[in-house]
C-alpha positions, 0 to 999 in steps of 0.5 A, spaced: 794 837 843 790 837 850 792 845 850 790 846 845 783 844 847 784 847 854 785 854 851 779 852 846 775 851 852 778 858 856 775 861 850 768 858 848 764 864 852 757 863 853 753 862 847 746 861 847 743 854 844 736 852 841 734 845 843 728 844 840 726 836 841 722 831 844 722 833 852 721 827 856 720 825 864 725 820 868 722 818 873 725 814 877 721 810 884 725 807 889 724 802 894 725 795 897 724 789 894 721 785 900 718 778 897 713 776 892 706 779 892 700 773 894 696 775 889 700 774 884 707 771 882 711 779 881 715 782 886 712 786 892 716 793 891 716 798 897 717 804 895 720 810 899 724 815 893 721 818 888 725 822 883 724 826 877 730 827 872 730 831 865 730 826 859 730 826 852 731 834 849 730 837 855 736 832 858 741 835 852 739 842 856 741 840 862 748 837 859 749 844 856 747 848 862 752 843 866 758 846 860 756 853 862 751 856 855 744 859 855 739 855 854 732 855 851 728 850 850 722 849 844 718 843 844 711 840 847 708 838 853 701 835 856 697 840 859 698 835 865 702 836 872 708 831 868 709 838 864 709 843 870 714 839 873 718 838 867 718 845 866 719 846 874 726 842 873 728 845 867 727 852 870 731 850 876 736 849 871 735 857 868 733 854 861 729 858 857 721 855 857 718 860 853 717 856 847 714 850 851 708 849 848 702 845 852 698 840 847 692 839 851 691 833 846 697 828 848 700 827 855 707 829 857 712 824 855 714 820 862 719 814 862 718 811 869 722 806 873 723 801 878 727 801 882 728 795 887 734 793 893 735 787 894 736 786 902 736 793 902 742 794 897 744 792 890 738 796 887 736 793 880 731 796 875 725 791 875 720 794 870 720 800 866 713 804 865 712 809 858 706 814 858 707 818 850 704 819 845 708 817 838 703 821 833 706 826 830 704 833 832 698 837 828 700 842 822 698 848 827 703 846 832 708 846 827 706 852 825 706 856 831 713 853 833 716 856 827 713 863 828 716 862 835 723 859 833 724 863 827 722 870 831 729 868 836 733 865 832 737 871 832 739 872 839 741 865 838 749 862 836 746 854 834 741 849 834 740 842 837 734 838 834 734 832 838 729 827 835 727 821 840 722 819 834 716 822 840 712 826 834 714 834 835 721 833 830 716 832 823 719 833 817 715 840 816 718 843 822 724 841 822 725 842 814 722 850 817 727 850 822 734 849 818 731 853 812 730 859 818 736 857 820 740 857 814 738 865 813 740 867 819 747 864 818 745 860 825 748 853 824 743 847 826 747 840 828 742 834 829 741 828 833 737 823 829 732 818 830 734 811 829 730 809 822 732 809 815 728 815 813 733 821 814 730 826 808 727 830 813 734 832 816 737 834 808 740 841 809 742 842 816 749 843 818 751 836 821 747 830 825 751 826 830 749 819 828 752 813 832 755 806 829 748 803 828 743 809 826 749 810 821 748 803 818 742 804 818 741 810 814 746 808 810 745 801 809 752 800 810 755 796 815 759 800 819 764 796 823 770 799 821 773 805 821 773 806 814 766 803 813 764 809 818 767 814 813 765 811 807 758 812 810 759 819 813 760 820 805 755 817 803 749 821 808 753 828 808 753 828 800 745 825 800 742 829 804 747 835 803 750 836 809 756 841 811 758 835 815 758 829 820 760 826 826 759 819 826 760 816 834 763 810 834 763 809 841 770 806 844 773 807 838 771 815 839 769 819 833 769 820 825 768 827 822 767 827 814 766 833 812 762 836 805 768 835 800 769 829 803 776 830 806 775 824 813 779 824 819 778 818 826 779 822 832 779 816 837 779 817 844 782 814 850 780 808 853 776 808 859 772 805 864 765 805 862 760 804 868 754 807 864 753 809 857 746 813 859 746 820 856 753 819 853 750 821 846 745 827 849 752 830 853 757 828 846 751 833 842 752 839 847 758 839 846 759 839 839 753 845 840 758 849 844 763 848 840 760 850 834 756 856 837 763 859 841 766 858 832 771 853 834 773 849 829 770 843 827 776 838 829 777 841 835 770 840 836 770 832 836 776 832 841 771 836 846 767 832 844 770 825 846 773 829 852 765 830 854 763 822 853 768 820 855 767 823 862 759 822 860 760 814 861 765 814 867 758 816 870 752 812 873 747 815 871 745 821 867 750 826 869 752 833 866 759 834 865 762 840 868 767 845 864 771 844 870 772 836 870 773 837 862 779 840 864 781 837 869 781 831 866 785 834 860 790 836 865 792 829 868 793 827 861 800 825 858 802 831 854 808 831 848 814 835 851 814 841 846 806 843 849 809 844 856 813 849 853 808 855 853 808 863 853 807 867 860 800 869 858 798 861 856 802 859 862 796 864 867 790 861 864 792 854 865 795 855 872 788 859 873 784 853 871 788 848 876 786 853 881 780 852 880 780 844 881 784 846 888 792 845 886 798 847 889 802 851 884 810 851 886 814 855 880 822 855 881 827 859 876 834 858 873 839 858 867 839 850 867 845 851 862 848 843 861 843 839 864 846 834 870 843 829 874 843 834 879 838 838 875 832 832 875 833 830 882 832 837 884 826 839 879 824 832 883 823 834 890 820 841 887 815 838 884 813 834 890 812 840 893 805 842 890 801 840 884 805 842 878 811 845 878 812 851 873 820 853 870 821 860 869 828 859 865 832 865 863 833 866 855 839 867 852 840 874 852 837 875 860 843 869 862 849 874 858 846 880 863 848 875 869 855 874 871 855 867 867 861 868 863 862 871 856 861 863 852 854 863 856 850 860 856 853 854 853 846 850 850 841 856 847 834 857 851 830 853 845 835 846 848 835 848 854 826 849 854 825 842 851 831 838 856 827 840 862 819 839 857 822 832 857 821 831 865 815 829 868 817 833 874 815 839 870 809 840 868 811 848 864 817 851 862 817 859 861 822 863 859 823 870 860 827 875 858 828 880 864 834 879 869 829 877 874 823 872 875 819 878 878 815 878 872 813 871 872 812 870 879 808 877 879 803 874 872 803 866 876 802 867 884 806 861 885 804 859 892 809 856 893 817 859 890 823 853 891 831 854 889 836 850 890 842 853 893 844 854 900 840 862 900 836 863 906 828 863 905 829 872 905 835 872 900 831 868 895 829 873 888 822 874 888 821 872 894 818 878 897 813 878 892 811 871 894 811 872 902 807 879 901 801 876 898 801 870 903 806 865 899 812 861 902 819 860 900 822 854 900 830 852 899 832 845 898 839 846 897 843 843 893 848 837 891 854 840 892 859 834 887 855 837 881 854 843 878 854 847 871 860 851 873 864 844 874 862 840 867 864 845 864 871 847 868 872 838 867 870 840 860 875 846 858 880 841 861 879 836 856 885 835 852 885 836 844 886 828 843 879 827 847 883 824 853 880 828 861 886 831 865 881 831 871 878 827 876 872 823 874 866 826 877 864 823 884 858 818 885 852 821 887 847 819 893 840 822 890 836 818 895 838 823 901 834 830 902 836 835 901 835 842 903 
């Protein structure tokens, strides 16, 4: 299943997504906590860092900025400098703030933290001060963000609502925004306030959730799986939905969908060092995938890729495509998924040359696996990062001189023998007489064969060393080879009983080449 997902995130382009929310300031104070203040019994702070961070729905901008959409940015801010310097850091971000609307009757939204070191180290967060207003926004305010929404939803592949319960998402403007969107066939996917009131999200595509807002929406206890989906059904049938996704945080997600049909995708255990941004970063993703038209159950793997990665963070940090992929490449995956296309296998190796590995590609008949076989596709994949198989198909193995009964195992067994080895990360059968093709599609750097060839006289060779690639022989165990196993075969007598020698043991801890 993982690639799958890495083809799905070689596919996902860049669409463009609303985010409309409550848009706040993180600001963070740095500073040592020296003694206690004489004039009263509270931490003296020395302060020497300031730093603004993007938070709320400004923050589920940045997260989408991170995995690659073009973003804009809806929402109101203070006419004060809180709002220009939010609008600063988004803009250093390329969001789109045209439909940023100044309000000069309340202040931009700031959370303000403390941050003291102990002995100049061990920071620690000491006090945390909130400037916001909660009082919903007026109804000219409404009105103006929907003319201004709906006017761009056109241009636009999804809606993200994120609702902080700060005042901008009212029920009126989001109840507009899900209608306009509904007309143009836009999909809205919403990250509700926590609260029992979800009426004003009735219609949209999909809210996202977590354990606790679920229960208390639902007022179902959700601390089984099954719960989940029973309250899943539960919302998506009230409030009309296409589907939700319920975040049951280690236990990953639960996707119910309008006819009721349910499905838990768990996710991997992790190590969870902060679990800040993590529902900001599964609601962008889940807004790519659904303005790229991924499927849905795809979605909530991404989904649980990018929280996942989001808690393995300190702090708010936006996850990057890249990291997505290369934390599916390090995964386990089924023997059957390593056997790819010439086409599949490109995309992948271009993906893992973005994140820096070396690719070392070796070829071959591999007719009747023996030891000899593993312990030389060992020391080839030891040469680099991932080593790719290009195997000979059954009709390129009766243009070589093999012998009329070979190839004795067809390529479909002989592909799936070679998946099993975690030496091997692909397998790719080709039909030509030559790996040319292959080597040509995937630039190995690094091209290996067993035999006693010199580096020149390896096919497809020239190629590798004309673009600057090297060409490696390892040589070969010599006791053990195909042709042997078979010649021990055929003389093999009607009554099962061998008339040749035992074959010799093997010493597979010496080099070779």
């Amino acid at each position: 299943m993982s690639y799958q997902l890495i083809e799905t995130l070689h596919t996902l382009g860049t669409p463009r997504i609303l985010v409309l929310g409550d848009v706040m300031l993180d600001r963070y104070v740095w500073g040592d906590a020296e003694r206690i203040s004489q004039e009263a019994p509270v931490i003296l702070l020395r302060a020497d860092r300031e730093e603004d961070r993007l938070g709320g729905a400004a923050n589920v901008a940045h997260m989408l900025r991170g995995l690659e959409a073009d973003v804009t940015m809806a929402g109101v801010i203070g006419d004060d400098a809180d709002g220009r310097a939010l609008i600063e850091t988004l803009k250093r971000d390329d969001v789109d703030c045209e439909l940023l609307i100044s309000d000069r009757k309340r202040p931009t939204t700031v959370k303000e933290r403390f941050i003291g070191r102990a002995q100049h180290r061990h920071p620690h967060q000491i006090l945390r001060v909130d400037r916001e207003s909660r009082a919903s926004i007026d109804s000219a305010m409404v009105e103006q963000l929907t003319q201004r929404i709906t006017a761009v939803l056109p241009e636009h592949q999804a809606v993200l609502i994120s609702d902080y319960g700060k005042g901008v998402c009212t029920p009126e403007l989001i109840q507009n925004v899900i209608a306009a969107a509904r007309r143009q066939n836009v999909p809205v996917v919403i990250d509700p306030c926590r609260g029992h009131d979800y009426g004003r999200y009735r219609g949209a595509t999909a809210i996202t959730p977590n354990r606790l807002e679920t229960s208390l929406a639902s007022e179902i206890d959700v601390t089984t799986i099954d719960a989940a989906i029973a309250a899943g059904r539960k919302l998506c049938e009230s409030l009309s939905l296409d589907c939700i996704f319920v975040t049951v945080d280690s236990d990953g997600m639960v996707l119910v969908s309008a006819t009721g049909e349910a499905e838990h995708f768990p996710t991997r255990k992790r190590q969870v060092y902060d679990i800040t941004g993590a529902g900001d970063m599964v609601l962008a993703a889940i807004g790519v995938g659904m303005g790229a038209g991924v499927p849905v159950d795809q979605i909530c793997r991404l989904a649980n890729v990018a929280g996942g990665l989001e808690v393995e963070q300190v702090g708010v940090v936006p996850i990057t495509r890249d990291e997505m992929l290369a934390d599916l490449l390090r995964g386990e995956r089924p023997s059957s998924e390593k056997i790819v296309s010439l086409e599949m296998a490109r995309r992948h190796i271009t993906a893992r040359r973005k994140l820096g590995q070396k690719i070392v590609l070796t070829n071959g008949c591999f007719d009747l696996m023996h030891a000899g076989h593993v312990h030389y596709l060992e020391q080839a994949s030891q040469e680099g990062d991932c080593l790719v198989v290009a195997l000979n198909s059954d009709a390129g193995i009766r243009q070589l001189d093999k012998g009329s009964d070979r190839p004795i195992c067809s390529q479909e067994q002989r592909a799936l023998l070679l998946s099993a080895l975690q030496a091997v990360a692909y397998v790719v059968i080709f039909d030509e007489a030559t790996p040319h093709r292959v080597i040509e599609a995937l630039a190995p750097d690094k091209l290996v064969k067993g035999g006693t060839y010199q580096p020149h006289e390896v096919v497809g060779g020239d190629i590798v060393t004309a673009y600057g690639g090297e060409v490696k022989v390892l040589g070969l165990v010599p006791e053990l080879s195909t042709t042997k196993l078979v010649e021990r075969i055929r003389r093999t007598d009607p009554a099962g009983q061998s008339s040749g020698e035992p074959l010799p043991a093997i010493d597979f801890t010496r080099k070779a080449g």
